[in-house]
C-alpha positions, 0 to 999 in steps of 0.5 A: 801900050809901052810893051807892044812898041817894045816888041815892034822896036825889038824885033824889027831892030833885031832883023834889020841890024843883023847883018851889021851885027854878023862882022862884030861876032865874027871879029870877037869870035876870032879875037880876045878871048873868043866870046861873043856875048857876056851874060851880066846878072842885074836886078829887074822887075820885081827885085829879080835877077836876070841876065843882061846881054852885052857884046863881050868887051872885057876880059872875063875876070874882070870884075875881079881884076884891079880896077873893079866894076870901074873902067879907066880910059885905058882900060887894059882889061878892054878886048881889042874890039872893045874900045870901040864897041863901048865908045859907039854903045854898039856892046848894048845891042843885044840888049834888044834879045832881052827886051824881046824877051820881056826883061826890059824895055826901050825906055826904063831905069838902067838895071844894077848890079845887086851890090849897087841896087842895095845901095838905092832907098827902100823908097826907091826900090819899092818903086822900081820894082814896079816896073822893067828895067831899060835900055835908056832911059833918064838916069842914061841920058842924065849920066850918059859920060857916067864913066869920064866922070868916075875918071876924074877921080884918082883913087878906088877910093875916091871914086867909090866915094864919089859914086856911093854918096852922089851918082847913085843917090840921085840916079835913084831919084831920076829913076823913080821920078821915071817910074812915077811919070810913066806913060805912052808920052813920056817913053817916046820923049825919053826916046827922042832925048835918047837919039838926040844925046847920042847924035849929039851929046848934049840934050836939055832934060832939065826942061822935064817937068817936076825932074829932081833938083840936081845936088850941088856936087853934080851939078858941074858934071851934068 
C-alpha cells in the first residue's frame, strides 16, 4: 500500500514542482561548475548501492577536499546556489526521480554511504536490508540540525568522534525501530511529523510509542 502512495506522491510532485524546479536548473547550469544534478552512491534495499539524486550544491571534488563528508557553516566548497538550496531542503527534490523509480520511498531510513552503513550493527543492517531507504523519515525528523550539531565540535577529529560513537549508533536504533513499526499508519504520521519540522522546527517524536531511549550524550542535542 506504502508503494502505491509513493508513486502517487512521486509523480504528482514531479509534475506540479516543475515549473518551480526549471529557474534552479537554469541558474546551476549558468553558475558553479555547471552541473545541474550530483549522483551520490548510497546503500539501500538489500545492501545495494544506488545512486541518490541531489541538486548540485558542492564542488565536485569534495568529499576528497579538507573537510570530508563534514560541511561547515561556511563551507567554501558550497556553490553560489547552494547555500540556499541546503538551507530550504530543495537539493533533495530530485530525490522524488528515485522514488519514482522504486530506490526509495517517502517515508523510510536515510540511506548512507558505504563507509558510514559499515558502521551500523549486523542487527540493524539485517533489518534495514528489508526495506527501501527514504526521503525522511525518523532518524531525518530526530536529527534534522544533524550538521549544526557536527558543527559544534571543533576538530575532524572530534567530530568523527562524536558522529561514530553517538549519532550514528542511535540513528541506527531510529531506523530499525522504523523498520520493525512499518505500516500505512506509521508512513502518514512520519509524514505528518515531517511537514511539521520543516514548518516549524520542532516536532514531539518522543511521543512514539516504544521509540528508543535517547543516550545521555544526545540528549541536549535532540
Amino acid at each position: 500500500m506504502t508503494r502505491f502512495f509513493d508513486i502517487l506522491f512521486s509523480a504528482l510532485a514531479i509534475i506540479i514542482l516543475f515549473p518551480f524546479m526549471v529557474p534552479i536548473m537554469i541558474g546551476l547550469l549558468l553558475t558553479g561548475e555547471h552541473d545541474i544534478f550530483y549522483g551520490q552512491t548510497r546503500v539501500g534495499r538489500g545492501g545495494k548501492e544506488f545512486k541518490v539524486l541531489k541538486f548540485a550544491t558542492m564542488l565536485r571534488n569534495s568529499p576528497n577536499m579538507a573537510g570530508g563528508l563534514y560541511t561547515e557553516a561556511n563551507d567554501p566548497r558550497i556553490l553560489p546556489m547552494g547555500r540556499f538550496l541546503r538551507k530550504t531542503k530543495i537539493n533533495e527534490l530530485p530525490q522524488l526521480i528515485n522514488i519514482l523509480k522504486g530506490d526509495m520511498s517517502v517515508i523510510g531510513y536515510r540511506p548512507l554511504v558505504m563507509k558510514e552503513y559499515k558502521e551500523y550493527s549486523p542487527e540493524v543492517k539485517e533489518v534495514l536490508a528489508q526495506s527501501r531507504p527514504g526521503l525522511s523519515g525518523i532518524g531525518s525528523i530526530v536529527f534534522r540540525n544533524e550538521e549544526e550539531i557536527i558543527q559544534t565540535f571543533e576538530t575532524h577529529e572530534e567530530k568523527d568522534r562524536f558522529y561514530y560513537d553517538f549519532i550514528l549508533p542511535y540513528k541506527g536504533q531510529l531506523e530499525a525501530w522504523y523498520v520493525e513499526q512499518k505500516g500505512i499508519v506509521m508512513y502518514w504520521r512520519l509524514i505528518f511529523m515531517t511537514i511539521g519540522a520543516v514548518l516549524t522546527g520542532r516536532v514531539n517524536w518522543r511521543k512514539l510509542k516504544d521509540i528508543p531511549e535517547v543516550p545521555d550524550e544526545l540528549e541536549k542535542y535532540v
